[in-house]
C-alpha angles and dihedrals in degrees: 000000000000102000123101113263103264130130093280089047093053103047088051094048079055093055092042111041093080088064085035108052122005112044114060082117113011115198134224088262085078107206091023086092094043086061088053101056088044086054102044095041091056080075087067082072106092084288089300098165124250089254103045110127094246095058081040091062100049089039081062104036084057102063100032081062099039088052090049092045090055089039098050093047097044079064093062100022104133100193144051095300091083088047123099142250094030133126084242094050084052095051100052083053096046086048099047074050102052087047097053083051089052089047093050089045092050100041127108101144136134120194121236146132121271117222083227125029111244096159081067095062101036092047086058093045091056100047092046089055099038104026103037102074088155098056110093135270090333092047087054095052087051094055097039076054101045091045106052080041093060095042091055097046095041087050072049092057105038085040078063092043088046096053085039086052090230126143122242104269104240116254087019097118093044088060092039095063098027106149091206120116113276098012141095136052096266090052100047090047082052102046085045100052081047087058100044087052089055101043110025102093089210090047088055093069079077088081097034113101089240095038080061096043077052103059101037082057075066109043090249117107084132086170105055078034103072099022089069089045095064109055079202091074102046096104089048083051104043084044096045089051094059091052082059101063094030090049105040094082089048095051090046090052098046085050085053094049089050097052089046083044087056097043090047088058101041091047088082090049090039090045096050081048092056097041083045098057099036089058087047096051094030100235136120111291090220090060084074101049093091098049082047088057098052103037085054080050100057100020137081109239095238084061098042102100097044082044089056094037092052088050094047097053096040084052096056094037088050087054097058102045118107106252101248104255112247125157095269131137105286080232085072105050087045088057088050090051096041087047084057089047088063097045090055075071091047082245100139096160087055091056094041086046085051087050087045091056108038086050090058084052087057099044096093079065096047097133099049096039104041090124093052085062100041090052081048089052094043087051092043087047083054092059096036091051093041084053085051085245088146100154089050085042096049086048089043087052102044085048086053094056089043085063097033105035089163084059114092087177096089082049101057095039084049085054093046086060108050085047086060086058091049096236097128098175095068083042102056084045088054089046087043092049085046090051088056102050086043086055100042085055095041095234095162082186101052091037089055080049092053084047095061102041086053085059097043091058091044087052082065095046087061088246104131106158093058096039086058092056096051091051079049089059095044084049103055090054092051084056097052083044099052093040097060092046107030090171089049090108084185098052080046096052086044090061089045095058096048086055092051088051097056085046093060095049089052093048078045086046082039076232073146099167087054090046095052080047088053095047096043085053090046084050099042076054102053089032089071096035097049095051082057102053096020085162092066109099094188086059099043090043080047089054091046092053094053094064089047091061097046089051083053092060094037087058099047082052089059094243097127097171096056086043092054090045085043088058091038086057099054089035090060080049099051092038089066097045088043077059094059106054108021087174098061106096097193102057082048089058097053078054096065096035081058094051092047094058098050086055098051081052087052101054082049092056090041091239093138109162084046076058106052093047084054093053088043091060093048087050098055085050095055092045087056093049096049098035079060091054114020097179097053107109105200093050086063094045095056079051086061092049096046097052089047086057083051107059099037087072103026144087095248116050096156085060093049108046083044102059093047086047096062089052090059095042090054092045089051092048085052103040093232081117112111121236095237084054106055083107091080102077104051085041103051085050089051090053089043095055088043091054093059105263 
């Protein structure tokens, strides 16, 4: 549009994206096009992207008014269209259903109370702009608004009826642009946006001093925007303003009440999970508070227990590895060792306190023993990082490269880190500042590293072609590497990793026939490696994975049979190193990914009953794991899954959706159910009815 972005503007751009930008050619799927043209519109805003809360919150507000506007008028409708069956019947209920799928798609809001009553304000601001076409100059420029949003929402909606071949339903459009209070499709879109401001936890940053500092950053402080405009509107916004600051240490203390509120309910499940694993692993339950604390710190609560379980079992693997043997003072590799003693208790601030210590013994020999305590700091940085300790772990590795500046390593795992966090400019300077000390020592092996993590951040920066050439770079080295040592099994994995690297920028680039050249050269690689060390399970897992990425090309190709042999392939590979370790309860999940694909290329193929072989075996593989381990959540969540997949292809769906019905059910009872996944049950009972029982 060519209005400035203020609140009018917006809520016009809202009425009329749909006409504007969605339906040059409108599907069958009615207002699926008319999602799309909200979604890709929301990138006229400055670049504001098409989930920003502020595009959420129209994307709602729109089908929530559309919905009210056809209910409303199914209510009064005189004619055929309230009849049933009719394929205008039909339409008003594919329509109410593609809104409420809109409106799932779009929505992200918690409901609470606010200390100050913003929605107030702003509900007046916008009936006075859009509703007052008698007020003044300000009272023009909203007709002149409402009207030309109208028109353009109404062209939306018969554009729908025209594709759908349905006549206009008599007395529609009167409804549609009804001035009376409460009704109207104007009103309705207006009263909505107010409620999503006051209930969408994201949209209230608007009011928020820094949500403000925020959108005005973007050009869009549509609010303060129009309210200026308008001379109309200065009292609301000097008013509105005030709340602000009276309100802000309110807010921040009810936001404080709320997350005490939430730790206060998950201590008792926190508290069971603790008392649970220390009995399991037969330590003291206190040695795990602290890893508790600072995974509740970094990680969301849905993935607390996986987080804690992770930890757990990198902690204890970590106790019992051979230090790797360097010329060091026999006093540090006994403080090593003493520090993993500890951490066969999951103490890991008692091994970090042992490292601390034995470091302040060797600091009268600083100078000649600088490496030793790098290689101490580094160790410390690992724990600290397995336990989700980033900020002690950054500080541990910067003081690592401080006493080792010939050392990159510090640098990368820096970097790793801050990829974790998701803040990739600090990591690619990490990765940068890596590359040069590689250089400056002339390591060929640590300089192609620093190659591929600086593609790989530039992956997530959405630059792929410089992130293949990066990886170009990583790969010619490990060329020149694994040339000049063709027995060196390590210089050879090294090259097959910088192939598997490019091939995942050219699946990204769909660049699909480069990619299937870069993963056959990544597999010719790990085939002759792997017959030489056919013990090696981190080869032979390496090998197995090559083939699933091939069948993954091959599907999106279209070509579904070499895709299935290309997964067969890497099944009959993970099945013998699944053999070879049944308590290892991550080889027996590739297992079942690698069933589960097979199955999906089966129902494409129509080869149903191969299918549901495929999916049974995945189940049985999923019942062992969880009957190993009963109070693991996300085992019985995959149980759930893999039931679903089940019935949806087999000849007892009622079995089926039962049985995964009772698993929800019990992880509800128990509160291992994860919040994002409260739709299950309801859902599963739905399917269940649906299925004839």
């Amino acid at each position: 549009m060519a209005d400035p972005v203020t609140l009018g503007g917006l809520v016009v751009w809202g009425l009329g994206a749909a006409a504007s930008g969605a339906l040059g050619g409108v599907s069958d799927r009615g207002l699926c096009g008319v999602v799309a043209g909200f979604r890709n519109k929301a990138t006229a805003w400055n670049g504001l992207p098409a989930n920003h809360h502020v595009a959420r919150a129209v994307q709602i507000a729109h089908a929530q008014a559309l919905e009210v506007v056809i209910r409303d008028f199914r209510k009064t409708d005189p004619g055929g269209w309230a009849t049933p069956p009719s394929a205008e019947g039909a339409f008003y209920d594919e329509t109410i259903a593609e809104c409420r799928r809109l409106h799932r798609f779009a929505e992200n809001a918690n409901e609470g109370d606010l200390q100050f009553d913003l929605n107030a304000a702003l509900t007046g601001a916008i009936d006075k702009v859009l509703l007052a076409p008698n007020d003044g100059p300000a009272g023009e420029r909203a007709a002149a608004l409402k009207a030309g949003a109208e028109d353009q929402a109404m062209a939306a909606f018969r554009a729908i009826l025209a594709d759908r071949r349905l006549p206009e339903p008599p007395g529609f459009e009167a409804l549609f642009r009804s001035v009376e209070p409460g009704r109207g499709y104007v009103s309705a879109f207006g009263g909505f946006v107010s409620r999503q401001i006051k209930t969408n936890d994201d949209f209230r940053n608007i009011y928020v001093v820094k949500g403000l500092a925020e959108l005005k950053a973007l050009g869009l402080d549509a609010l303060t925007v129009m309210l200026r405009m308008e001379a109309a509107f200065v009292p609301a916004l000097e008013r509105i303003e005030r709340q602000i600051g009276e309100g802000f240490d309110a807010a921040q203390r009810d936001r404080d009440a709320k997350h005490a509120e939430d730790a206060a309910d998950h201590a008792d499940t926190h508290r069971m999970l603790r008392e649970l694993l220390a009995s399991e692993r037969k330590i003291p339950p206190e040695n795990l508070r602290p890893l508790f604390e600072a995974v509740g710190r970094e990680v969301p609560e849905a993935q607390f227990e996986e987080a804690v379980r992770t930890a757990v079992a990198e902690l204890l693997a970590r106790a019992e590895r051979k230090p790797q043997v360097f010329n060091d003072p026999v006093e540090i590799q006994a403080a090593i060792e003493a520090a993993r003693a500890k951490l066969r208790l999951l103490d890991p601030d008692g091994a970090v306190a042992i490292l601390d210590g034995a470091e302040a013994e060797e600091e009268a020999n600083v100078a000649a023993r600088n490496r030793g305590r790098a290689r101490m700091r580094t160790e410390k940085a690992e724990i600290l990082k397995t336990v989700y300790r980033y900020d002690d772990a950054l500080e541990a590795f910067a003081e690592a490269a401080a006493l080792d500046p010939a050392d990159p390593w510090p640098h990368f795992e820096s970097g790793d880190i801050w990829q974790i966090r998701g803040n990739v400019t600090r990591a690619l300077a990490c990765y940068e500042t890596g590359r040069d000390v590689a250089v400056e020592v002339g390591n060929e092996r640590d300089l192609s590293v620093s190659h591929n993590r600086i593609g790989d951040v530039m992956v997530a920066q959405g630059r792929l072609e410089d992130a293949a050439q990066s990886f170009q770079a990583g790969l010619e080295i490990a060329e020149r590497l694994a040339r000049s040592d063709p027995s060196n099994a390590g210089l050879q994995r090294d090259l097959s990793v910088s192939h598997s690297r490019i091939g995942n920028v050219r699946v990204a680039q769909d660049r699909l026939e480069d990619a299937i050249q870069s993963y056959e050269a990544m597999q010719k690689i790990l085939a002759h490696i792997a017959i030489s060390d056919a013990s090696n399970a981190g080869l032979q897992r390496d090998l197995s994975v090559s083939h699933d990425k091939i069948g993954d090309v091959r599907i999106a190709q279209g070509r579904l049979e070499d895709a299935a042999q290309s997964f067969q392939a890497g099944l009959e590979i993970a099945e013998r190193i699944a053999k070879s370790d049944p308590s290892h309860a991550g080889l027996q999940r590739d297992l079942l990914v690698i069933h589960s694909k097979i199955g999906d290329v089966r129902i494409a193929q129509g080869r149903l009953e191969d299918a549901a072989q495929t999916f049974q075996a995945g189940l049985e593989i999923f019942e062992r794991l969880a009957k190993s381990d009963p109070s693991h959540a996300g085992l019985q969540r995959d149980l759930i899954i893999s039931n679903v997949k089940l019935a949806e292809i087999d000849a007892d769906p009622v079995g089926r959706y039962g049985q995964a019905l009772a698993i929800a059910r019990t992880l509800a009872a128990t509160g291992r159910l994860a919040p994002a996944d409260h739709w299950m049950v309801p859902e599963l009972e739905r399917l269940l009815r649906e299925a004839g029982c």
